[in-house]
C-alpha positions as CSV (number, residue, x, y, z in Angstrom):
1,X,-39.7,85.5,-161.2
2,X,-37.9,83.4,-158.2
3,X,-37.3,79.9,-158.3
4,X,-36.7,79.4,-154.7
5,X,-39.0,78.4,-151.6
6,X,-41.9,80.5,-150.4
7,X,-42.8,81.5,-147.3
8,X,-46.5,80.2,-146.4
9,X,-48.3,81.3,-143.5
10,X,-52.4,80.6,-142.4
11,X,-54.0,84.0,-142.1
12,X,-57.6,83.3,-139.6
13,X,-60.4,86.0,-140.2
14,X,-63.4,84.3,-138.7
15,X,-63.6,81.6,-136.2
16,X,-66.7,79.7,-134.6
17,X,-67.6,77.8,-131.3
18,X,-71.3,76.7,-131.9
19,X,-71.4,74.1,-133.6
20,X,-71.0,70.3,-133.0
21,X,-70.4,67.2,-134.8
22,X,-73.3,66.8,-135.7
23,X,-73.9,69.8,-137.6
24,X,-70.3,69.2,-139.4
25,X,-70.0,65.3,-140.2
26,X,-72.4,64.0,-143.0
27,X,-74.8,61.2,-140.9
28,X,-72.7,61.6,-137.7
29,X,-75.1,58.9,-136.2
30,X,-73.6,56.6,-137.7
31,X,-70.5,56.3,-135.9
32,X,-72.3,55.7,-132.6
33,X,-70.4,58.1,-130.7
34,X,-71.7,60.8,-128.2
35,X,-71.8,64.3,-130.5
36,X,-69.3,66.7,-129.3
37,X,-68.1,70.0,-129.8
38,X,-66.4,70.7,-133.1
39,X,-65.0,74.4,-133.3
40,X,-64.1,75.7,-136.9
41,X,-61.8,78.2,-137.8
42,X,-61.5,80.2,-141.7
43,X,-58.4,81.2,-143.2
44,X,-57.1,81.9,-146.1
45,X,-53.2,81.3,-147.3
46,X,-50.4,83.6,-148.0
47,X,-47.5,82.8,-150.2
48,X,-44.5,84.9,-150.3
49,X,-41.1,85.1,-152.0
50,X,-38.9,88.0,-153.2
51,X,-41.4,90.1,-153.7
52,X,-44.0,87.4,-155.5
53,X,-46.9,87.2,-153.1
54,X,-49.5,84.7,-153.7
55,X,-53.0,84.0,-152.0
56,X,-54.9,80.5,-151.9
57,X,-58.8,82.0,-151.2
58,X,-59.6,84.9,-149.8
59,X,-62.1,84.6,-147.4
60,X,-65.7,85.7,-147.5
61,X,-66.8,89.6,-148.0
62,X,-68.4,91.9,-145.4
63,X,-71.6,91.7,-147.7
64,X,-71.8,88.1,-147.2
65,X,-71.0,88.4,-143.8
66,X,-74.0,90.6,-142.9
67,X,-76.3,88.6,-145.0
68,X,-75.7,85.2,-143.5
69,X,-74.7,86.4,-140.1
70,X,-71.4,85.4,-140.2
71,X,-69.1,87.6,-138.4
72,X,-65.8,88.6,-139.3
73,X,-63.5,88.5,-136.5
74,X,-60.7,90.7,-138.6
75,X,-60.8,92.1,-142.2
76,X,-58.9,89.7,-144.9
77,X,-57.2,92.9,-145.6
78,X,-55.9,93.9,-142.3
79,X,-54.9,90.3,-141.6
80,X,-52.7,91.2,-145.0
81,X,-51.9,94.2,-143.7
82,X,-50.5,92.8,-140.4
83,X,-47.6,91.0,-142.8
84,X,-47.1,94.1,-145.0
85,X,-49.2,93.4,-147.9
86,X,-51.2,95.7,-150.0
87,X,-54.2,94.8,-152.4
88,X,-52.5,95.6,-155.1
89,X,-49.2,93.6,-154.2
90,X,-51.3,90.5,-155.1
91,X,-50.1,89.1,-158.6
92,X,-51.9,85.8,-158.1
93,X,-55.1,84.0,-156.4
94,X,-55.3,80.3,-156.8
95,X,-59.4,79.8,-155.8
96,X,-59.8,76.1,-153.8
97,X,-63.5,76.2,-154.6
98,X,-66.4,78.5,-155.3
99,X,-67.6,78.0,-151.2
100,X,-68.5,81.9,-150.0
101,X,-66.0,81.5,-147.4
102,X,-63.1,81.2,-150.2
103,X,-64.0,83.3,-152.4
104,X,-65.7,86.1,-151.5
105,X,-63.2,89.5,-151.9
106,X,-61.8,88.7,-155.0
107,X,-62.9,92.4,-156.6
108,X,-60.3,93.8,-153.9
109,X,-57.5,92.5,-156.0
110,X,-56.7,94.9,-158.8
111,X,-54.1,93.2,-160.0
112,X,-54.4,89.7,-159.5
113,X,-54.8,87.0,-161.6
114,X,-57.0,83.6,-160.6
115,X,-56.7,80.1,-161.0
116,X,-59.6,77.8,-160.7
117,X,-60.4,74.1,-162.4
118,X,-62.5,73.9,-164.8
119,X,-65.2,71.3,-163.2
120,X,-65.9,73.8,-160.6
121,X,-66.9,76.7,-162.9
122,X,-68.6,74.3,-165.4
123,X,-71.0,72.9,-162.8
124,X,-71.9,76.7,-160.9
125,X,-72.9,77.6,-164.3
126,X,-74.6,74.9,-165.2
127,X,-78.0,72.9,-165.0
128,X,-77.2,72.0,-161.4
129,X,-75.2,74.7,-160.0
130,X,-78.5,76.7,-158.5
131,X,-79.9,73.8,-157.0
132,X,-80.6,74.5,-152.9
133,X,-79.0,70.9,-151.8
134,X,-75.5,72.0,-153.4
135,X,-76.1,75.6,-153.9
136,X,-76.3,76.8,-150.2
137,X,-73.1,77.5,-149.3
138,X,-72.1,79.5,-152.5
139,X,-73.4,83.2,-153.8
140,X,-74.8,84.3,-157.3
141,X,-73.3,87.2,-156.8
142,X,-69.8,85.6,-156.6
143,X,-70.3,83.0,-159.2
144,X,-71.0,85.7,-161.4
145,X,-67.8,87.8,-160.3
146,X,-65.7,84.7,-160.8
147,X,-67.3,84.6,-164.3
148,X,-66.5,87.9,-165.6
149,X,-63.2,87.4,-164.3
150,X,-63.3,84.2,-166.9
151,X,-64.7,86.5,-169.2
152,X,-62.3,89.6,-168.7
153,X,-59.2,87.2,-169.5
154,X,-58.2,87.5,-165.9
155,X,-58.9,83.2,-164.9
156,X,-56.7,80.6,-165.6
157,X,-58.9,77.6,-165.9
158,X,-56.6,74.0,-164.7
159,X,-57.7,70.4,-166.0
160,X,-56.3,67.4,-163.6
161,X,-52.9,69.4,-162.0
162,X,-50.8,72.7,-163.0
163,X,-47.7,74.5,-162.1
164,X,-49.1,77.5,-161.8
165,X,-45.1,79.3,-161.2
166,X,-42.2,77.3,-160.5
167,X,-42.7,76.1,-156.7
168,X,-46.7,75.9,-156.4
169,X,-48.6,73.2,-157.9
170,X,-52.5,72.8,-158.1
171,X,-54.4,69.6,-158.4
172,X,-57.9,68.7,-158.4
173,X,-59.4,66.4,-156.1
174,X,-62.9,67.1,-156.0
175,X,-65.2,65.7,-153.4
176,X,-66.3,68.8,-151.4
177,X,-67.2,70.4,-155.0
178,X,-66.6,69.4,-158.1
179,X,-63.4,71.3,-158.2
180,X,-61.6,71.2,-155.2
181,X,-58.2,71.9,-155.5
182,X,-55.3,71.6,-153.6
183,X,-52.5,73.3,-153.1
184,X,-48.6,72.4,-153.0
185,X,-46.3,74.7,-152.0
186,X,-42.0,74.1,-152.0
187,X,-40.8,75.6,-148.7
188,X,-37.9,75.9,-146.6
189,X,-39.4,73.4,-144.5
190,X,-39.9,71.2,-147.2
191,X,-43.7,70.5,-149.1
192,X,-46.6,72.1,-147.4
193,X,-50.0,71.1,-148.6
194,X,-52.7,73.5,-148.3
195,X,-56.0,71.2,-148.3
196,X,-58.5,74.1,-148.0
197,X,-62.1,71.9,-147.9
198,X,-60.4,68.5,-149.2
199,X,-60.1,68.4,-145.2
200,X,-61.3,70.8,-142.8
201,X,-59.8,69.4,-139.9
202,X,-57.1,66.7,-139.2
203,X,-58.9,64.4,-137.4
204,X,-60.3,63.3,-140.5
205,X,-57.1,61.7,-142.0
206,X,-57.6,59.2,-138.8
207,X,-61.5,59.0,-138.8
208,X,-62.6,59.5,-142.0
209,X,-65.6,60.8,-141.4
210,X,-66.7,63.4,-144.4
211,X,-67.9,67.0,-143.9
212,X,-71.7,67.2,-144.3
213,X,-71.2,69.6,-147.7
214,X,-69.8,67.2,-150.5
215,X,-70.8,66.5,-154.5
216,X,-69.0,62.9,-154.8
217,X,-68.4,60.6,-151.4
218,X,-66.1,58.5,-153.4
219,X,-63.7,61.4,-154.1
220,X,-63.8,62.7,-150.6
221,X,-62.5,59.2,-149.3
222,X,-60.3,59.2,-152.1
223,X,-59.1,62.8,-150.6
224,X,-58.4,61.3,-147.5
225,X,-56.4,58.4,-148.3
226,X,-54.3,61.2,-150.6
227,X,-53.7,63.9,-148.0
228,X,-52.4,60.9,-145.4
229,X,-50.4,59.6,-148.0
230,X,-48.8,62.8,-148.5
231,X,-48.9,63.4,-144.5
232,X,-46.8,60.7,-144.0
233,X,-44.1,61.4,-146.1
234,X,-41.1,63.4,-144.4
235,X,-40.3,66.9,-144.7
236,X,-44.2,67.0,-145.6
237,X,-47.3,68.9,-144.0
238,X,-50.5,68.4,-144.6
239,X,-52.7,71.5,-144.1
240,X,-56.6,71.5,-143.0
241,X,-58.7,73.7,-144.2
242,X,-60.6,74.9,-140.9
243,X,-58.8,73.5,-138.2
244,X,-58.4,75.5,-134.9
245,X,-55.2,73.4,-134.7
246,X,-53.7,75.1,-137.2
247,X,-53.5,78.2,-134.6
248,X,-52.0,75.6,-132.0
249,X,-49.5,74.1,-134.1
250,X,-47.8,76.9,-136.0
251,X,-46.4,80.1,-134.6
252,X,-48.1,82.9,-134.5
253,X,-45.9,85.5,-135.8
254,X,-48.6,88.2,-136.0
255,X,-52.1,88.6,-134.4
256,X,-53.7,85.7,-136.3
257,X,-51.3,85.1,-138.8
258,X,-49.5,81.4,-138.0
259,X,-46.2,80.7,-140.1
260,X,-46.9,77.0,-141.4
261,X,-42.7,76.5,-141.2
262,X,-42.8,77.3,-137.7
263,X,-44.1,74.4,-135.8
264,X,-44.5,74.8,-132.0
């Protein structure tokens, strides 16, 4: 296994345009400003180097897509494709959270390997993991797959932070769910931080304003304050999770694929 940087790049298979600020920011009212429109992008994160390839999510499935209406503007496996990866060149999926739109194709994997903290698959399997308020943007049927996984000796389960290979740490933040991770990667343009839901869109990190989907508001500001600390470092990037930003800032080195070394 290398030891040197990765190559990281923001792979976008779904994107919306109908909803506002007041569907994404929990009591938006509050703020006393006129709503707006908030677009939203979904990706999910490749990771690449001498032949190791990494994912951070992997998107939601065509199942899901149908049954909630949720289009998918290109197949998490073409966008792969597009940057010559196979299904099976996967060795390793580190899962952000059990949210549909992150983890909904891990049976397309053969080979992989998952990593997940603990608090999030305690609380989807437990008392309070079915339970509408929290429950709605996850699937049973994904839970479960992400169990047997745990059962088949194929999930890696993190407490607190974890190397999970020499260049890519994990850390749990919480917030969002109970185990929201976060991802750092070492690159050749120095740390990138992939945020996933920890922060859906930059403007956060100046506003502070939480998504509408969260289990703990004191760990979601806690988030915040992180991720800028971090964001203000040099030779560091901070990430979002569903930013439409993220295709403006970074180049686009194939159709919907934006290489997060290559600002514009």
């Amino acid at each position: 296994m290398s030891e040197g940087p990765f190559e990281a790049y923001a792979l976008r298979y779904a994107s919306s345009s109908t909803r506002t600020a007041v569907d994404i920011y929990f009591r938006f009212a509050a703020y006393r400003v006129p709503d707006r429109p908030r677009p939203t992008s979904y990706y999910f994160w490749l990771l690449r180097r001498a032949g190791e390839v990494i994912l951070v999510d992997c998107g939601w499935s065509s199942e899901t897509a149908q049954e909630r209406g949720r289009p998918i503007d290109v197949h998490p496996l073409d966008l792969l494709a597009r940057m010559n990866v196979r299904p099976e060149d996967v060795g390793l999926i580190i899962l952000s959270h059990l949210h549909y739109d992150h983890v909904g194709n891990t049976h397309l994997f053969p080979n992989a390997r998952f990593i997940l903290a603990r608090e999030e698959l305690d609380f989807w399997g437990g008392p309070y993991g079915e339970r509408p308020v929290v429950a709605d943007p996850t699937m049973r049927t994904e839970i479960e797959a992400v169990q047997r996984l745990h059962r088949d000796g194929r999930l890696t389960l993190v407490d607190g932070s974890a190397e999970v290979v020499p260049g890519v740490t994990v850390a749990r933040v919480g917030g969002h769910t109970p185990g929201q991770l976060i991802t750092t990667v070492q690159t050749d343009c120095g740390q990138v931080v992939l945020a996933s839901d920890a922060l859906h869109f930059s403007e956060q990190l100046e506003l502070g304003w939480p998504f509408a989907a969260f289990v703990d508001l004191q760990e979601v500001f806690r988030s915040f304050e992180l991720l800028g600390s971090i964001d203000a470092q040099p030779a560091s990037r901070v990430v979002p999770g569903h930013d439409p930003d993220v295709a403006a800032k970074y180049a686009e080195i194939e159709p919907e694929c934006f290489d997060l070394c290559r600002s514009l």
